[in-house]
C-alpha positions in Angstrom: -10.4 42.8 -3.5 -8.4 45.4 -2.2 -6.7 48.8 -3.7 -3.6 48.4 -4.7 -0.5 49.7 -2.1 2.8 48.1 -4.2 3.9 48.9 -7.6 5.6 45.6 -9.6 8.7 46.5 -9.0 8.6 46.0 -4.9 7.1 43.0 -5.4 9.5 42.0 -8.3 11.4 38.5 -7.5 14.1 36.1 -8.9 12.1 33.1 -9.2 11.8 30.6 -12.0 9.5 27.6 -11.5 11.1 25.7 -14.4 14.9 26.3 -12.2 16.3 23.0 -12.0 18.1 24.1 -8.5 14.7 24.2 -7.1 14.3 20.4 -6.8 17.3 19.4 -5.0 17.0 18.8 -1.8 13.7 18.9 -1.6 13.2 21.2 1.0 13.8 24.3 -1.5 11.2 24.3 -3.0 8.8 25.0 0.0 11.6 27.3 1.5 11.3 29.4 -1.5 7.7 29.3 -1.6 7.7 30.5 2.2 9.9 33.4 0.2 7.3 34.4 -1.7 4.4 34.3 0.4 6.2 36.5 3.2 6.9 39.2 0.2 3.4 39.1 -0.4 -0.1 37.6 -1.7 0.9 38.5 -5.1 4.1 39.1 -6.5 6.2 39.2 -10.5 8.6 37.4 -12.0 10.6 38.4 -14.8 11.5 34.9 -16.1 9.1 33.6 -19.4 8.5 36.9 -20.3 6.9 38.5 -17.2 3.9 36.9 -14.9 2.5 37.1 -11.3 2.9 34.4 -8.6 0.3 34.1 -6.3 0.8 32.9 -3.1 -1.8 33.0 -0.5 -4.4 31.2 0.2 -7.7 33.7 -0.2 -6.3 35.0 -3.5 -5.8 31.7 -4.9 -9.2 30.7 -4.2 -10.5 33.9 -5.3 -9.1 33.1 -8.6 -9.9 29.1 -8.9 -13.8 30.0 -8.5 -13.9 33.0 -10.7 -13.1 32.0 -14.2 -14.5 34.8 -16.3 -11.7 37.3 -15.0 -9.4 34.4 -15.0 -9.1 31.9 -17.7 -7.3 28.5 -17.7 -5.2 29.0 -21.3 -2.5 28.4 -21.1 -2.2 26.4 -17.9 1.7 26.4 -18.0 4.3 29.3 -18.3 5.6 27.1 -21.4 3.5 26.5 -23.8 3.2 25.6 -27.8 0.1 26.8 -29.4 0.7 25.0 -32.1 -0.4 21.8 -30.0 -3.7 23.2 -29.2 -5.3 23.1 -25.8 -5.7 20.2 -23.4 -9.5 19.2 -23.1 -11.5 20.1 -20.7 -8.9 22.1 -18.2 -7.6 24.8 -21.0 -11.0 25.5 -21.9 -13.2 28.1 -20.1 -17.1 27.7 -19.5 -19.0 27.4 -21.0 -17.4 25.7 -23.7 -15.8 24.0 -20.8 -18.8 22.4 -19.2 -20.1 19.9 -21.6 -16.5 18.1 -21.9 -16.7 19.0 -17.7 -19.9 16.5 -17.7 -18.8 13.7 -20.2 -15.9 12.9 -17.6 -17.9 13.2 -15.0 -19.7 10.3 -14.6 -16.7 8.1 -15.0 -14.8 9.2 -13.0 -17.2 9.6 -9.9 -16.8 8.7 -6.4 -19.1 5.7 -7.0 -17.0 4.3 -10.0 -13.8 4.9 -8.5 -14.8 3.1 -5.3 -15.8 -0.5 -7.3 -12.1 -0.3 -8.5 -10.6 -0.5 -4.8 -9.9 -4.6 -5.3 -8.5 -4.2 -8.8 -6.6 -1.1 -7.3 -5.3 -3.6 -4.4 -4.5 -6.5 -6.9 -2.0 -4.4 -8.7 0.0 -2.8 -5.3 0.1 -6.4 -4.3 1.4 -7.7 -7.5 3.8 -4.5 -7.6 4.8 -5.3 -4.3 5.2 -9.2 -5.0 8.2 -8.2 -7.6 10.6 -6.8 -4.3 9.4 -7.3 -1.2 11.6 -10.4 -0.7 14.6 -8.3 -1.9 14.7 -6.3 0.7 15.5 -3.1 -1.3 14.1 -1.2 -4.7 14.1 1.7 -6.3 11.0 2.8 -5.4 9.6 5.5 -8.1 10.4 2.3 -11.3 9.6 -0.4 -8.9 6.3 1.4 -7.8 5.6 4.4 -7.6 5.6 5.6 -10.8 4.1 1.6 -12.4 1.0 1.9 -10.1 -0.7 5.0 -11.6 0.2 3.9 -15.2 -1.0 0.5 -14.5 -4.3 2.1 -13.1 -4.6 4.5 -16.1 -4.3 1.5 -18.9 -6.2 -0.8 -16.9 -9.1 2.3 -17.1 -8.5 3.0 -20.6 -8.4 -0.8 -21.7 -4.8 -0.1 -23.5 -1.9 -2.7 -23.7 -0.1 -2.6 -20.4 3.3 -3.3 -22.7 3.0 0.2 -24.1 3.7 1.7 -20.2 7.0 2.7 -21.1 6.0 4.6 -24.1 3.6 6.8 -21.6 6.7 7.0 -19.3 9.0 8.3 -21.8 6.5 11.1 -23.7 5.1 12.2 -20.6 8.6 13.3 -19.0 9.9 15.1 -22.1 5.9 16.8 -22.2 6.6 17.9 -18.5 10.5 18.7 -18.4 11.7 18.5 -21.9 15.1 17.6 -23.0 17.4 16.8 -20.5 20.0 19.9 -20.2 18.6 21.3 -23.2 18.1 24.6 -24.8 14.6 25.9 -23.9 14.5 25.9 -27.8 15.5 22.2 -27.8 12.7 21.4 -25.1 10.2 23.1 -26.6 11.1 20.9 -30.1 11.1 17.7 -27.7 7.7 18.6 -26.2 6.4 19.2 -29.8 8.3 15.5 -30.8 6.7 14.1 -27.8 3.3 15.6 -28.0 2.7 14.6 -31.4 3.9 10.9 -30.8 1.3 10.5 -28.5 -1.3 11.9 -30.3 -0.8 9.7 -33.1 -1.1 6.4 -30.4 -4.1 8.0 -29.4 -5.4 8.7 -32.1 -4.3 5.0 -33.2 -6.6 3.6 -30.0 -9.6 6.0 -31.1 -9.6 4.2 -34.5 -9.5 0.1 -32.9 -12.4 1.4 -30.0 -14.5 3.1 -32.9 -14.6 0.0 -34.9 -14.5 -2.6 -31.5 -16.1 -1.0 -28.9 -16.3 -2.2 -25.3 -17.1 -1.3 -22.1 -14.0 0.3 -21.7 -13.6 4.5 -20.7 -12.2 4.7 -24.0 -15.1 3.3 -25.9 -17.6 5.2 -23.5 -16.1 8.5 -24.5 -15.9 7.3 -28.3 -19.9 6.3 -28.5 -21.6 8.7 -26.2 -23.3 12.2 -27.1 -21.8 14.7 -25.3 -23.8 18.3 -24.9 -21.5 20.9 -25.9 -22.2 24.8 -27.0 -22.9 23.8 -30.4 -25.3 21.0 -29.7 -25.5 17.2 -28.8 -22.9 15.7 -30.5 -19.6 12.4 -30.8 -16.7 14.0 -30.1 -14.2 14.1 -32.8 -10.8 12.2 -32.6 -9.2 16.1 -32.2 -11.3 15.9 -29.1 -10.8 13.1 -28.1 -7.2 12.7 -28.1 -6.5 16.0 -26.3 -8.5 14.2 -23.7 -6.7 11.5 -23.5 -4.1 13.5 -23.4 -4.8 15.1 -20.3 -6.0 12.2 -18.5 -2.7 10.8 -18.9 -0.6 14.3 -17.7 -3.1 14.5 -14.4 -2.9 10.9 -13.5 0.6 10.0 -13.5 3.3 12.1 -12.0 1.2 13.9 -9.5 -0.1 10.3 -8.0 3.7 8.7 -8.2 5.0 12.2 -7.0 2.3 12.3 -3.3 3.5 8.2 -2.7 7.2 9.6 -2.7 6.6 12.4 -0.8 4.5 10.5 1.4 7.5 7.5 2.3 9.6 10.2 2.9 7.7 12.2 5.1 6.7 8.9 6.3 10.5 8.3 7.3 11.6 11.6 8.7 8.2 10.9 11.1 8.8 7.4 12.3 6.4 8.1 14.8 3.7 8.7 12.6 5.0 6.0 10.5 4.5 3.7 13.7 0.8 4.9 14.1 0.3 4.4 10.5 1.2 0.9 10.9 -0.6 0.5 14.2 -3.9 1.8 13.2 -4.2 1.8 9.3 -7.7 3.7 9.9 -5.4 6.8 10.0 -4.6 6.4 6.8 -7.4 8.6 4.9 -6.3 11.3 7.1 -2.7 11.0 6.5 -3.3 10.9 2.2 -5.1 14.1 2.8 -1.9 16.0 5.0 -0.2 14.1 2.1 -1.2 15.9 -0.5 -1.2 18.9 1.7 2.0 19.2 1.9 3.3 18.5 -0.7 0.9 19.8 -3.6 2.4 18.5 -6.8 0.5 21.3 -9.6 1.6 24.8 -10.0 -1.1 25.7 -12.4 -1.9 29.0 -14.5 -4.5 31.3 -15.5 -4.6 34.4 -17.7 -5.9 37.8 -16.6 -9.4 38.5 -19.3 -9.3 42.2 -18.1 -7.4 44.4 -15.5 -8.3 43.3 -12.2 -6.7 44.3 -8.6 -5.6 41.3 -6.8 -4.0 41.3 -3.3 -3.0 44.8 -3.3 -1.5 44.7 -6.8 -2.7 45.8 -10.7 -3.2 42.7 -12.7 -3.7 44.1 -16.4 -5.8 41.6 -18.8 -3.5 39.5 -21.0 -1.3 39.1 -17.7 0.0 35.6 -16.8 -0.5 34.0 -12.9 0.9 30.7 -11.9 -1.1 29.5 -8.3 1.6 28.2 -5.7 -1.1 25.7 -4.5 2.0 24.4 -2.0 2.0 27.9 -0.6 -1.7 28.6 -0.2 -1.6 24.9 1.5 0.7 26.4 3.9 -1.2 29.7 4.6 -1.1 30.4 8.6 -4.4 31.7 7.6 -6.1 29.1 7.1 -4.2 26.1 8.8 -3.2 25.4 12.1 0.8 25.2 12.7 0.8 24.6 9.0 4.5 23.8 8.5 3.8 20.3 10.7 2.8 17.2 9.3 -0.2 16.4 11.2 -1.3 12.7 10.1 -4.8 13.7 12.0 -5.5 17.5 10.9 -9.3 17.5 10.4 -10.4 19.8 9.1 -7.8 19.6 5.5 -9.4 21.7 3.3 -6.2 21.8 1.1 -6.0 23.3 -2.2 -4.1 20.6 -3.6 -6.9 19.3 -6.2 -7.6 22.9 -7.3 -11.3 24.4 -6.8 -14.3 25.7 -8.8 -14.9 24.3 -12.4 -11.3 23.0 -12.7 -11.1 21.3 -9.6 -9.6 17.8 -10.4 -11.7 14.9 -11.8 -9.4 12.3 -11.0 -9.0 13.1 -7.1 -11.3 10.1 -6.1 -9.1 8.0 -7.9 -5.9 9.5 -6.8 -7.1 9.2 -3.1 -7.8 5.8 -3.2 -4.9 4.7 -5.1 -2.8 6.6 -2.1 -4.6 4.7 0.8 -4.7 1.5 -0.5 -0.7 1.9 -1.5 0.0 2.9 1.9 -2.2 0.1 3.7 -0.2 -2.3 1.7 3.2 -0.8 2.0 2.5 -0.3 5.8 1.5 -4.1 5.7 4.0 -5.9 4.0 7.1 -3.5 4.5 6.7 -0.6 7.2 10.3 -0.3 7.8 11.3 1.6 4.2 14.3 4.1 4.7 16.4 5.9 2.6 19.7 4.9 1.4 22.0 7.4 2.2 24.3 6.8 0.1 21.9 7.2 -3.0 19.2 10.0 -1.8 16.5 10.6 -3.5 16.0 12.6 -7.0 13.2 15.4 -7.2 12.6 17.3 -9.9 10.2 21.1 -10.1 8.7 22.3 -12.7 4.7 23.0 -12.9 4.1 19.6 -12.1 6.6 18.6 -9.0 7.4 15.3 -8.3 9.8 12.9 -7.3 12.1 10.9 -10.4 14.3 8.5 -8.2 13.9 7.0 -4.5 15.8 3.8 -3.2 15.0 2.6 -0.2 15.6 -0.4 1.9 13.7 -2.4 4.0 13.3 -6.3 5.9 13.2 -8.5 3.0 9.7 -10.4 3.5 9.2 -13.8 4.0 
C-alpha cells in the first residue's frame, strides 16, 4: 500500500452509479469510468452519503482477497437493513465459509458441465419461438427467458411463475420507475418481501416432498457453520435463494446483449464467430470483459491507506470491476475487443472468497447461446429506428434490444 499524496477533496467527483443518464447510450458508462480511473486508483463521491470509488485494477484486487480490512455488508450503496443480508455474499468469513461450501458442490464445474444439453434444449426451444419471424425483441424473447428458465429448471420451481421473478427482481435492482429514492426504497422493501414469502412458500412443499432438486439438497443437508453442523433455517434459506436469483439473472441476460451488440459493431469478428465456433469460449471471456455487469461494495473494518488515499473504517467502496477490466496495466490495448485475448484474467466474476459461484454456469449458458444464435441466425442487427435500452445501476445490464435478422427456414 502506498502513503497517501491526495486529500479527498482532489479526488472528490460528480459521479452517481444509481444516475439514470449513465445508461444511455451505452458508451457512457465506460467513458465515465475511463473518468475516473485517469483521476486516480481511488477517488470520493458525495452522492449516498459519501463513499470511495475504486478504480484500478491492483487496488481492486487488493481489496477482493483481503476481507478482514474489507467486508462485504452492505454490497450496494442502497441498502435496507431491515431486509437483512444476502447469504453467503454479505457475510464475511468465517461465518461466511460454511454457507461458501454448502453451494459449492452444486454449483461446480462438474455439475454445471452435465447441464450443457438441457442448457442447449432451452436456446433451441427459445430460439424455435422467432427465428422464422425474422425479427424479436431480443432481451423478452431471449435474453432475459434463458437465465430464468435455467435458474427454475435448477431450482425445480414452476416455469409459469418466471414473470413474478422478472418483475421483483427489477424493482429489487432499480426500484420504482421515476420514483422518489424514498418510493424505491418502499418498492424494494414491497418487492423483497414478496419474494421471500414465495420462497419461503417453496421451502415449505420441498421440506415435506423432497427431491433431487438444488432446492431440496440445500433443505436436507447439514451444513458446517460457526456454530456447529446444522439444517439451515428457512431465514437461511430464503436469503439464499434470494441471491441466487439476483446473481443469475440480469448479469447473464445483461453479457448476451452486450455480446450481440459488440457482436454487430464487429462484423468481422462476428464472421469468425460464425466461421469457427471454437472461438467462442474466448470471445464469452472478452465478453464479460468488457462489459462487467456488478459494481459491488465493501466497507472499510479499520482505517487503511489505499492507492495513495486515507480510507477511515466505517467508509464505503464501490469496485468499478469494468474499469479494473480495462486497466492498461494489466491488459494489452484494453479498450479493443479482442475475440482471441489469452491471457483474460478479467475481474468480472470478482476474486478471493466472494468470487462468483455461478460463473461455470454463466459461462456455459453464454457459449452455448452464442453457438446457437451464430447457427441459426448470424446476421442479427439493430433496428435503428428502435435502439437499444440500457440501464446502470450496481448491476448493469441491458432492458430492451430489437433486432432483425433472415427469417429461418
Amino acid at each position: 500500500m502506498t502513503a497517501p499524496q491526495q486529500t479527498r477533496q482532489d479526488v472528490t467527483v460528480d459521479f452517481d452509479i444509481y444516475d439514470p443518464a449513465l445508461a444511455d447510450p451505452v458508451d457512457v458508462f465506460q467513458e465515465r469510468a475511463a473518468e475516473l480511473a485517469a483521476k486516480g486508483p481511488v477517488v470520493y463521491s458525495t452522492a449516498h452519503g459519501g463513499h470511495w470509488i475504486v478504480t484500478r485494477y491492483q487496488e481492486i484486487q487488493e481489496i477482493l482477497r483481503d476481507t478482514e480490512t474489507f467486508s462485504s455488508y452492505p454490497n450496494n450503496l442502497v441498502t435496507n437493513d431491515a431486509f437483512g443480508k444476502f447469504i453467503p455474499v454479505e457475510l464475511d468469513p468465517p461465518e461466511h465459509t460454511g454457507y461458501r461450501k454448502a453451494l459449492q458442490p452444486i454449483f461446480g464445474p462438474a455439475r454445471m458441465k452435465k447441464l450443457s444439453d438441457s442448457i442447449r434444449t432451452v436456446v433451441n426451444e427459445l430460439l424455435d419461438e422467432f427465428a422464422r419471424d425474422g425479427e424479436a425483441e431480443y432481451i423478452s424473447a431471449f435474453a432475459h427467458e434463458l437465465p430464468a428458465r435455467i435458474f427454475l429448471a435448477l431450482m425445480d420451481w414452476p416455469i409459469e411463475d418466471a414473470p413474478l421473478f422478472s418483475e421483483a427482481t427489477n424493482v429489487v435492482l432499480f426500484g420504482k420507475p421515476v420514483g422518489t429514492e424514498q418510493e424505491s426504497l418502499e418498492a424494494r422493501a414491497g418487492a423483497g418481501v414478496q419474494m421471500l414469502g414465495y420462497f419461503e412458500k417453496m421451502v415449505d412443499e420441498r421440506r415435506a416432498n423432497p427431491g433431487a432438486d438444488i432446492t431440496s439438497q440445500l433443505i436436507h443437508t447439514e451444513v458446517e457453520l460457526v456454530d456447529g453442523f446444522r439444517l439451515l433455517t428457512d431465514e437461511e434459506l430464503t436469503r439464499m435463494f434470494f441471491l441466487l436469483l439476483i446473481a443469475g439473472l440480469h448479469t447473464v441476460q445483461g453479457s448476451l446483449a452486450w455480446a450481440i451488440v459488440h457482436l454487430v459493431n464487429n462484423p468481422e469478428q462476428r464472421q469468425q464467430i460464425v466461421d469457427d465456433p471454437g472461438m467462442i469460449p474466448d470471445a464469452v471471456e472478452e465478453i464479460l470483459r468488457v462489459e462487467a455487469a456488478v459494481v459491488p461494495g465493501r466497507r472499510a473494518t479499520r482505517d487503511v491507506e489505499l492507492g495513495g488515499m486515507s480510507i477511515a473504517a466505517g467508509d464505503q467502496l464501490i469496485l468499478m470491476l469494468c474499469s479494473a477490466n480495462r486497466d492498461d496495466s494489466e491488459f494489452d490495448d484494453p479498450r479493443h475487443v479482442d475475440i482471441a485475448r489469452r491471457p483474460n484474467r478479467h475481474l468480472s466474476f470478482g476474486g478471493g472468497a466472494h468470487r462468483c459461484l455461478g460463473s461455470h454456469l454463466a459461462r456455459i449458458e453464454l457459449t452455448i447461446a452464442l453457438e446457437e444464435i451464430h447457427r441459426r441466425i448470424p446476421d442479427y442487427a439493430l433496428v435503428e429506428s428502435d435502439p437499444p435500452v440500457f440501464h446502470a445501476t450496481s448491476v448493469r445490464g441491458c432492458a430492451r434490444l430489437p433486432i432483425r435478422f433472415t427469417p429461418e427456414g
